[in-house]
N, C-alpha and C positions, 0 to 999 in steps of 0.2 A: 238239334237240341231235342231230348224230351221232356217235359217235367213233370215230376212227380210232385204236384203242391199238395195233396193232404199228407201222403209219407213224410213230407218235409217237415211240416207244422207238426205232424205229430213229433217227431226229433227231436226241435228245437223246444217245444214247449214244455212247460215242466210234467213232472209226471204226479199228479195228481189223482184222486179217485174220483174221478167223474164216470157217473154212471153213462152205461153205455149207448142208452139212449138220448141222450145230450152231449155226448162229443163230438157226431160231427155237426149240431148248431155250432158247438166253442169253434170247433176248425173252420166253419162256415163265416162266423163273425170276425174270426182272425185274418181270415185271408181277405176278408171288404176292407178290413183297416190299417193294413199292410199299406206303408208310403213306399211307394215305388218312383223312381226318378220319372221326370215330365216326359211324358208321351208315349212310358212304357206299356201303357194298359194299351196302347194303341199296336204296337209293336208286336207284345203277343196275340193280340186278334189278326194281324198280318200274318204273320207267322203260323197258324194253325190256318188259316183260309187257304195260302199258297197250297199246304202240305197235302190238304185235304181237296184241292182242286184238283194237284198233280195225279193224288192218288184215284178219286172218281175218273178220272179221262184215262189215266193208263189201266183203270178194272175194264173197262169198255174196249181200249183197246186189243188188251192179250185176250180177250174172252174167248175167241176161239181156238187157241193155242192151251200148250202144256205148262204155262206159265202164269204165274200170278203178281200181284202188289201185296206186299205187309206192311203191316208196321207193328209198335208195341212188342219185338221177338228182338232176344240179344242174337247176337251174328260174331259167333267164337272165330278166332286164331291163333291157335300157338297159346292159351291165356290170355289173351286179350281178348277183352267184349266191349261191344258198342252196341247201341242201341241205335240205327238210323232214324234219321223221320220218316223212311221209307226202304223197301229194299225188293229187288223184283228176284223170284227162285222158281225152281219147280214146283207145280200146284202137288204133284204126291212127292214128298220131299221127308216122308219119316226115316229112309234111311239116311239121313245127312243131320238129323235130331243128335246130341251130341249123349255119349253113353248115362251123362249122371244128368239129362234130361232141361238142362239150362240155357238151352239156344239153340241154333241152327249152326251147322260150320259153315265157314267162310268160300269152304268150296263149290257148295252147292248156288252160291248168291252169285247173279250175271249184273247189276246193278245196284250201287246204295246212291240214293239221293238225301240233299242235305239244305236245308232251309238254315242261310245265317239266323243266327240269334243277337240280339243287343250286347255289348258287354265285350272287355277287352278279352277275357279266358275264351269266350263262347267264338267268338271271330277268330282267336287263335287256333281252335281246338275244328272247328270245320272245314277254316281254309287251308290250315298245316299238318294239325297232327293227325288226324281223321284219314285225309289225304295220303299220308306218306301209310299210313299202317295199310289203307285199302290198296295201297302198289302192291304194298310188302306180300299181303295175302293173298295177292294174285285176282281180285273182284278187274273182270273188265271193264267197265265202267262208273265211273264215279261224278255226280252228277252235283254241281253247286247251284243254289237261288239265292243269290246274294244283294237284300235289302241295301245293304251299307257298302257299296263302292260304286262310289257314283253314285248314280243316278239308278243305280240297280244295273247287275251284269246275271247272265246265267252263263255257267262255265260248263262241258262238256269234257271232260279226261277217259282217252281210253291207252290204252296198248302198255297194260302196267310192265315195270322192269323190276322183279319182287328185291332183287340183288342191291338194286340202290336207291327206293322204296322212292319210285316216281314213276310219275307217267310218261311215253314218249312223246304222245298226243295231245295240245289242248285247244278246245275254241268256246272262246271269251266273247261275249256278245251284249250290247247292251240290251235293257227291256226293250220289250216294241220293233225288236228282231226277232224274226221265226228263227229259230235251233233246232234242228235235227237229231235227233238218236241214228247215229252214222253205222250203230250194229248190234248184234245180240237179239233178243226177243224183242225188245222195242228198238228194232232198226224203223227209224221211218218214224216216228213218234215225234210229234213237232210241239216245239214249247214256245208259249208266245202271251199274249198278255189276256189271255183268257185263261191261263195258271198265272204268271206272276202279277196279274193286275198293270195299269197303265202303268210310264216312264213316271219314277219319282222326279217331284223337283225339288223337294228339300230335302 
């Protein structure tokens, strides 16, 4: 998931003349009083710790290599764009920059990693659709931290089959099990509860 919350507030709210140095206090005040379902303020601070955990361990890791972590860059296919929470590519990577300048293409990315989010679309859209299009594009590995099953599972997909837009490979592990990156530039890249935080129990 990524979210864009001032883009959003501005969308939703009306369009009024508020000078410009007071709109983002308005967008600032709207988003404190924003009723979010119970324990989702908790949810998203989860959610961005995991991402940003995964992503400091694996800058450290490739550092010596020709490869990097992003995030915040859309990741083209065919017209399809996503936005990962993370995506690992070649560190000089302009020629894989798409001609009208709006993402990276999908060929040049060896990894997209994906942080569930709360929410029945968000859970559908990481563990399904997300999934089948990263087959489809040919991304070797695709990488889930998943809050919400169980108790917390981290799922490993590689050996995409673009034709029927699945993986051959997966290994499903609860938190509090070391996981392996089994190949690519993070072969060897172990995920464990120093990124996803201890075994949830509720």
């Amino acid at each position: 998931m990524t979210a864009l919350a001032h883009e959003t507030l501005e969308a939703v709210m009306p369009k009024v003349a508020t000078p410009p140095s007071d709109l983002d206090d308005v967008l600032w005040q709207a988003w404190k009083a924003m009723e979010l379902p119970e324990g989702y303020h908790a949810e998203i601070v989860s959610h961005g710790q995991i991402a940003n955990r995964l992503r400091d361990k694996l800058v450290v890791f490739l550092a010596p290599g020709e490869f990097v972590a992003r995030q915040d860059m859309n990741v083209i296919h065919k017209r399809k764009v996503w936005i990962p929470d993370l995506f690992i590519a070649l560190e000089d990577a302009e020629e894989h920059i798409t001609e009208d300048g709006l993402g990276i293409d999908a060929s040049a990315v060896r990894l997209i990693a994906e942080v569930v989010s709360p929410g029945r679309d968000s859970l559908e859209r990481d563990r399904s659709r997300k999934r089948r299009a990263c087959a489809r594009a040919g991304i070797p590995t695709y990488l889930i931290i998943d809050d919400f099953d169980g108790h917390g599972t981290v799922s490993v997909l590689t050996g995409p089959v673009g034709s029927e837009a699945r993986y051959a490979s997966e290994v499903r592990m609860p938190y509090g099990t070391e996981v392996i990156i089994p190949e690519g530039p993070a072969k060897g890249f172990v995920i464990d509860e120093s990124v996803t935080g201890a075994l949830r129990t509720s």
